[in-house]
C-alpha positions as CSV (number, residue, x, y, z in Angstrom):
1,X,1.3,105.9,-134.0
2,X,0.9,108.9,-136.3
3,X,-2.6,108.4,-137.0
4,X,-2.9,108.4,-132.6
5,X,-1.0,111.9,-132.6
6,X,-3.1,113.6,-135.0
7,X,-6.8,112.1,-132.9
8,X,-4.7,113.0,-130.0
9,X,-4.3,116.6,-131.6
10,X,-7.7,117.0,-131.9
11,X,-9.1,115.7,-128.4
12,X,-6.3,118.6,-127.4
13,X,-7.9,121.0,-129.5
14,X,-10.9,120.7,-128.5
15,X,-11.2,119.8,-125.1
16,X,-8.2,122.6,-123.7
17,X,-8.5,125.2,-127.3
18,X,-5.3,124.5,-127.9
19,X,-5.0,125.5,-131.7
20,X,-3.1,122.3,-133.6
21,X,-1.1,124.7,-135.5
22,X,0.3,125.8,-132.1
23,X,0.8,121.8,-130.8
24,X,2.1,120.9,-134.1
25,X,4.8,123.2,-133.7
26,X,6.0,121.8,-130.2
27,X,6.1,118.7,-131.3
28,X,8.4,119.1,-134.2
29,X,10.8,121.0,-131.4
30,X,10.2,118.1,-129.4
31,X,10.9,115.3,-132.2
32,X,14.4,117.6,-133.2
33,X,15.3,117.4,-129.5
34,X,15.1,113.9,-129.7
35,X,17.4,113.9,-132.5
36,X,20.0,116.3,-131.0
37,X,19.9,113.9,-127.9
38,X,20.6,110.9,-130.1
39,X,23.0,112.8,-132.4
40,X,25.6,114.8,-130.5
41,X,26.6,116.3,-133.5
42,X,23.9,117.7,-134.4
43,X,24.0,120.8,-133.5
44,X,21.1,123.1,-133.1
45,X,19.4,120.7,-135.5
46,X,18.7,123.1,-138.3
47,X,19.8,120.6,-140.5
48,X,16.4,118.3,-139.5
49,X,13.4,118.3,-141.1
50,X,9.7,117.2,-139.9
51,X,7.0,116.7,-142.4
52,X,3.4,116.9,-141.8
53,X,0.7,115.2,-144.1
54,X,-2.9,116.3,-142.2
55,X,-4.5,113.6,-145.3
56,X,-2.5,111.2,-144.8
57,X,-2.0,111.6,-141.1
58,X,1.7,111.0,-140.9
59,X,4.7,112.5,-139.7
60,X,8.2,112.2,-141.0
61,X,11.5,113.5,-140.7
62,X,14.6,113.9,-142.4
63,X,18.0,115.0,-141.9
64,X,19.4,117.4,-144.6
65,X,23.4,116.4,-145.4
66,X,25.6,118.4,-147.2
67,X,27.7,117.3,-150.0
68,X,31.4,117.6,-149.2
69,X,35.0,116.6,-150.4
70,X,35.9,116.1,-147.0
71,X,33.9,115.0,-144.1
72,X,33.8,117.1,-140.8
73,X,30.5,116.4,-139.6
74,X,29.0,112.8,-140.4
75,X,25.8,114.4,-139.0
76,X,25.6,117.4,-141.2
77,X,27.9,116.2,-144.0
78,X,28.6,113.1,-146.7
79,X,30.9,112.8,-148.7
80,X,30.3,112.8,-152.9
81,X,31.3,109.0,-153.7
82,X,28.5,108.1,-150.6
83,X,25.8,110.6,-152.0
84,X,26.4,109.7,-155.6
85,X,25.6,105.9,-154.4
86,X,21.9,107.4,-153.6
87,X,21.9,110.1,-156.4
88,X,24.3,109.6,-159.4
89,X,23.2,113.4,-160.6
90,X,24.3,114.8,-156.8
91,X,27.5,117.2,-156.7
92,X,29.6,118.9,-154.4
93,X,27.3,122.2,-152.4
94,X,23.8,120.0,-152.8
95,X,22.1,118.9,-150.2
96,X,20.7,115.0,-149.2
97,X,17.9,114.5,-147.5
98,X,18.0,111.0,-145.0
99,X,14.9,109.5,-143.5
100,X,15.2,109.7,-139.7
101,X,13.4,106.6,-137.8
102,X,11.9,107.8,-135.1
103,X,11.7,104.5,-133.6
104,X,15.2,104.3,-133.1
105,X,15.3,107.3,-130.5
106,X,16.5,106.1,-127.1
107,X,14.8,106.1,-123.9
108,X,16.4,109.5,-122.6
109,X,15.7,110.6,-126.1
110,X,12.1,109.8,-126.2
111,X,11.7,111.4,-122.3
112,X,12.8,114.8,-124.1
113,X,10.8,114.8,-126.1
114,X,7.5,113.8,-124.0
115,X,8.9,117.0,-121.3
116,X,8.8,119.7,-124.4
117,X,5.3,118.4,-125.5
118,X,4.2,118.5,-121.8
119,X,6.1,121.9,-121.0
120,X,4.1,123.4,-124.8
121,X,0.8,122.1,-123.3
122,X,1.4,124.0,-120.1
123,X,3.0,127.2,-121.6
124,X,-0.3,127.0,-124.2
125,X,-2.7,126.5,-120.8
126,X,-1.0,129.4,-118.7
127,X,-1.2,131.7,-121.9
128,X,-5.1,131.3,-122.3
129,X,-5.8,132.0,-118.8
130,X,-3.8,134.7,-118.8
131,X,-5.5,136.4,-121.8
132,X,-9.0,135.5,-120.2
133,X,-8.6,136.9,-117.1
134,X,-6.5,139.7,-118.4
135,X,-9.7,141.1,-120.0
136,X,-11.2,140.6,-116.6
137,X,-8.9,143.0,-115.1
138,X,-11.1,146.0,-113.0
139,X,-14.5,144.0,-113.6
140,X,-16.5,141.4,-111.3
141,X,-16.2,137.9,-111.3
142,X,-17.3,135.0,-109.5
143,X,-15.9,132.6,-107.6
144,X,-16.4,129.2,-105.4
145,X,-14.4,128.6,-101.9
146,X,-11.8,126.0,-103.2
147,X,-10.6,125.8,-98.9
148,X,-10.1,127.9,-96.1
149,X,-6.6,128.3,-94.6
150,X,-6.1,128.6,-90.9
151,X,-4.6,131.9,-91.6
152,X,-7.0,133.3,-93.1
153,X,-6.5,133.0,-96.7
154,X,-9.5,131.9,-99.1
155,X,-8.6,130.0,-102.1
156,X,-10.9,130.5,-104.8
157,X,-12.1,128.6,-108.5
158,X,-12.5,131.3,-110.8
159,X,-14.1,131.2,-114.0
160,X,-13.7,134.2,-116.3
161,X,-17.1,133.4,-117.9
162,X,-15.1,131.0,-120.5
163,X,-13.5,128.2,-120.3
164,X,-10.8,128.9,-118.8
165,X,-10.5,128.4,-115.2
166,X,-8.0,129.7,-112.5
167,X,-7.4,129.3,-108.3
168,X,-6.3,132.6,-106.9
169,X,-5.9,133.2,-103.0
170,X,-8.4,136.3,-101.1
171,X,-5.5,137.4,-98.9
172,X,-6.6,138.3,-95.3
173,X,-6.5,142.4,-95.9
174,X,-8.8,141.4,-99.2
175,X,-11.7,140.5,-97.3
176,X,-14.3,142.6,-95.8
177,X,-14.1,142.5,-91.8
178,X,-16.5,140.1,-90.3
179,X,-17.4,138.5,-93.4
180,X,-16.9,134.2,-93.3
181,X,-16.7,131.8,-95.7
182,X,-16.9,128.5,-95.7
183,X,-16.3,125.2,-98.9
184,X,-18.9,125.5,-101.3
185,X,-20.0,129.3,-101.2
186,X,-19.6,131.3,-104.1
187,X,-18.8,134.5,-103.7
188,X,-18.4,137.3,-106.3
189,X,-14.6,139.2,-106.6
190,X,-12.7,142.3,-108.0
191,X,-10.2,141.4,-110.3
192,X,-7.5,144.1,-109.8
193,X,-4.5,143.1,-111.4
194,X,-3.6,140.0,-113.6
195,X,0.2,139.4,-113.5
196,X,1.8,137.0,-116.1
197,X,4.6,135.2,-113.8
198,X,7.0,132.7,-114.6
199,X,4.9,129.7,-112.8
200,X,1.7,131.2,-114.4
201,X,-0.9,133.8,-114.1
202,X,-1.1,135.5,-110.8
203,X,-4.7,136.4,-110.2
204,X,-4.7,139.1,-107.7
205,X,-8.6,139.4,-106.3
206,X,-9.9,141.9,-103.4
207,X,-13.8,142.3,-101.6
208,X,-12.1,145.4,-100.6
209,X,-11.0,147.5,-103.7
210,X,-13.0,150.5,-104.3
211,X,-13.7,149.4,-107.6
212,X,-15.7,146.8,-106.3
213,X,-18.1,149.4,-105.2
214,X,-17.9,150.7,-108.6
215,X,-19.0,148.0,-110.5
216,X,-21.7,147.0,-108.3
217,X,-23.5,150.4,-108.7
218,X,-23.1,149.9,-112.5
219,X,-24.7,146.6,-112.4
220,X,-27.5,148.0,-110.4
221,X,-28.1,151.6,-112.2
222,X,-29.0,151.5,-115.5
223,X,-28.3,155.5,-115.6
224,X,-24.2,154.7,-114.6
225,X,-24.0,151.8,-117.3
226,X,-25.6,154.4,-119.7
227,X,-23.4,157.0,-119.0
228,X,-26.0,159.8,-117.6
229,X,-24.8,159.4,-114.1
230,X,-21.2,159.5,-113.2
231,X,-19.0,158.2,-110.4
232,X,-16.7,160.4,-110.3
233,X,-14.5,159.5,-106.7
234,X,-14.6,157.0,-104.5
235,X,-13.1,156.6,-101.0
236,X,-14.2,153.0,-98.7
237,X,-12.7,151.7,-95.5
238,X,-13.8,148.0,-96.3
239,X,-16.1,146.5,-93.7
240,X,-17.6,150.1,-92.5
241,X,-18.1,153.1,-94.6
242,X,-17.8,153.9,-98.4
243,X,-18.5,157.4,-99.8
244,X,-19.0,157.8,-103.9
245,X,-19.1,160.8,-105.7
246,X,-21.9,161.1,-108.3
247,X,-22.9,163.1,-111.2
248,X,-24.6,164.2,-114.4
249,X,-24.3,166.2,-117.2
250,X,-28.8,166.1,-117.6
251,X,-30.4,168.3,-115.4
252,X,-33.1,166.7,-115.1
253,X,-31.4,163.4,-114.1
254,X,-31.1,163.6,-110.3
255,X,-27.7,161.1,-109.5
256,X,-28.4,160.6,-105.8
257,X,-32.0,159.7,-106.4
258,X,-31.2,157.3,-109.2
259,X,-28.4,155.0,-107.3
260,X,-30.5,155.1,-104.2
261,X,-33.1,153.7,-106.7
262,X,-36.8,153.7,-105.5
263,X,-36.9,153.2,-101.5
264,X,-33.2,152.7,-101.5
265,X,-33.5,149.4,-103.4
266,X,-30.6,150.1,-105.7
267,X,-27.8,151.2,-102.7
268,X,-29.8,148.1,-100.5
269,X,-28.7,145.6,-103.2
270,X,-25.0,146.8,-103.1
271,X,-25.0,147.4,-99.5
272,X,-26.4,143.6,-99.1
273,X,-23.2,142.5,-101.2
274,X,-20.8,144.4,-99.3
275,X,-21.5,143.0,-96.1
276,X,-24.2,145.6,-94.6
277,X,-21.1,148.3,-95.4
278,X,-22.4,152.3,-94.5
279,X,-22.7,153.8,-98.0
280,X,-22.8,157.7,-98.3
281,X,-24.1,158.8,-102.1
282,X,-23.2,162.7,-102.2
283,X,-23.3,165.2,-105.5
284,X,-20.2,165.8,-107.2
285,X,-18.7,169.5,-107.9
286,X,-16.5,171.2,-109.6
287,X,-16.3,173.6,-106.7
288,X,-13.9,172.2,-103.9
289,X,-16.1,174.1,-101.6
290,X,-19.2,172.4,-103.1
291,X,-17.7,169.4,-103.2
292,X,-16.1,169.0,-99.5
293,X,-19.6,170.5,-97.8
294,X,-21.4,167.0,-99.3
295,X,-18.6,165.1,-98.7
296,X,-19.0,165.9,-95.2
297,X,-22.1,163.8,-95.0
298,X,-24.1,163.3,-93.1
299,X,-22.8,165.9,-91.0
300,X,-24.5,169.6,-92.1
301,X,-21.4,172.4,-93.0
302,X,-21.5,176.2,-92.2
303,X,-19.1,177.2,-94.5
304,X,-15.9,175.8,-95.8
305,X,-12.6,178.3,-96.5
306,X,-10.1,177.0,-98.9
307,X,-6.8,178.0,-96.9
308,X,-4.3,177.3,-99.8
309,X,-5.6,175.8,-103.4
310,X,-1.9,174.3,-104.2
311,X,-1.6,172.6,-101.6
312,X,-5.6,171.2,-101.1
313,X,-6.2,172.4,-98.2
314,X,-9.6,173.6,-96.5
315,X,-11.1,174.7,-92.9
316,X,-14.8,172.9,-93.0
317,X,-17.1,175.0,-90.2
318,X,-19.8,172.4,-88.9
319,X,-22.6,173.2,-86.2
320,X,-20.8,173.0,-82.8
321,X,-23.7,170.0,-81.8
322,X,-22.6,167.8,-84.8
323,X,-18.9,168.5,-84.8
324,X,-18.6,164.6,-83.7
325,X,-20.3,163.7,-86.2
326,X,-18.6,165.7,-89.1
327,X,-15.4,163.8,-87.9
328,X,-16.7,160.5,-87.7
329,X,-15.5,157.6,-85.7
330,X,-11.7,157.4,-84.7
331,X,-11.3,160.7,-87.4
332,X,-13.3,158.2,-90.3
333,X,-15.8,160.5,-92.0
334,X,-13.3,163.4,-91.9
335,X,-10.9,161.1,-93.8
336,X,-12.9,159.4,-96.2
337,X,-13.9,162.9,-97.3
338,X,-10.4,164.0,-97.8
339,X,-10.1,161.1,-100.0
340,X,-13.2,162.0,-101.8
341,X,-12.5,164.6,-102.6
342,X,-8.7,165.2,-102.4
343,X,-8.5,168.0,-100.3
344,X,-7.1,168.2,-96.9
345,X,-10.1,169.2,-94.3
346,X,-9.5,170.9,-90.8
347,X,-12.7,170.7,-89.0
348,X,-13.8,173.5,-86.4
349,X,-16.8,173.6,-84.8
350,X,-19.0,176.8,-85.4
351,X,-19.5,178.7,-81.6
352,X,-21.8,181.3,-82.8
């Protein structure tokens, strides 16, 4: 039976990474549960003792006794005639060590102790894919469509690229409008918050998270994983229209002109991801007044007046023929350039 644990040890080791070390020490909790279940007197069980022999491959266990005039405890105690019968050199204070059969454990003994080994195993599991995925936190994954629920919901198999795996649900208001999925299809996710809950990692994934965006024009521009471009803002209303801030510090770096990448093939790749999603790639300044006229894209500006600079906001003056434009869709350009660029934006049309 000992030899089994310690191949069984292994198998666990290497087939969930579950250190031994770690298993070895749930299973002595589970074994001294045993005892306390068998031994009512027992206590917490501090007085138990399990020895491991990785040579030998056995385990063993003993309860530690305290010689004593008087008897209080049978479990914890024995008295000096008794423990003099073993050890003729024992005296009152010492301590008596008794093999403990674990054979002799009852039934509801033994099913203790199998539900701490089990509950060690899971608590081990949950813990690994929590520190995975934890160092997936703001980055890109993938993951395949586990089953679609009626309501919307996409369950998906993650893998955080070792081998851990985890299921995490793609909430309705996660998922780009108009995109579908069906069994099978991978699909590749923003991780944007890992929660460590009581029933295990909670793996909160979006399509919609700005920082999706982000990481996809890092994978695609070698000048943003190099640090010469920037993103500096974001704003995105998933499904229609995303404007990004760019920048760099190398004048002769154009950021634009390197995500668009040559004849658009760098934004085309994201856009292609993102479900055919408007991008707008405008220049990032320092100036506010700089900044909102590109944000403003593609609409041209006049002139922009800040009205109050504690409070953010600005009066944007467009041409009077493209003052739809400038405002966008049900208000959306207008918007997604206050979010750019933090700044509040009134538009007015310029009448000459």
């Amino acid at each position: 039976m000992n030899a089994e644990f310690f191949s069984a040890l292994d198998a666990i080791e290497k087939e969930k990474g579950i250190p031994k070390s770690y298993m070895k020490e749930k299973i002595t909790q589970a074994l001294i549960a045993a005892y306390r279940r068998d031994n009512p007197g027992a206590g917490t069980g501090e007085n138990v003792v399990v020895h491991w022999d990785d040579k030998k491959k056995t385990i063993t266990m003993q309860a530690l006794r305290e010689v004593v005039e008087e008897v209080e405890n049978p479990v914890t105690q024995v008295l000096l005639d008794e423990a003099r019968e073993i050890d003729p050199k024992l005296n009152l204070g010492d301590t008596i060590a008794a093999d403990i059969k674990t054979n002799d454990f009852g039934r509801i003994a033994a099913q203790t102790a199998k539900q701490v080994i089990i509950q060690g195993i899971r608590e081990a599991e949950r813990g690994m894919v929590f520190q995975e995925f934890t160092s997936k936190e703001h980055e890109i994954i993938s993951g395949t469509v586990l089953r679609v629920d009626p309501r919307g919901g996409v369950l998906l198999s993650l893998s955080g690229g070792g081998a851990e795996k985890a299921e995490a649900l793609l909430g309705v208001n996660e998922q780009i409008p108009g995109e579908y999925y069906k069994e099978g299809d991978r699909i590749r996710i923003y991780v944007a918050q890992v929660r460590n809950m009581q029933k295990g990692p909670q793996i909160v994934i979006s399509r919609t998270h700005p920082g999706l965006v982000r990481r996809l024009f890092e994978l695609e521009v070698p000048e943003i994983a190099d640090g010469t471009v920037e993103v500096r803002s974001i704003s995105r209303e998933a499904g229609s229209r995303t404007k990004i801030a760019v920048w760099s510090e190398d004048p002769n770096v154009d950021p634009i002109g390197a995500c668009v990448g040559p004849r658009g093939s760098r934004v085309n790749t994201v856009v292609d991801e993102i479900n055919g999603e408007k991008i707008d790639i405008v220049k990032y300044s320092d100036d506010p007044v700089e900044f909102v006229s590109a944000a403003l894209a593609p609409s041209s500006v006049v002139s922009v007046e800040i009205l109050d600079e504690e409070a953010k906001t600005c009066r944007a003056v467009v041409p009077f023929d493209q003052l739809s434009l400038a405002i966008g869709k049900e208000g959306q350009n207008v918007r997604l350039a206050a979010k750019l660029t933090g700044m509040k934006i009134d538009i007015k049309a310029d009448v000459g």
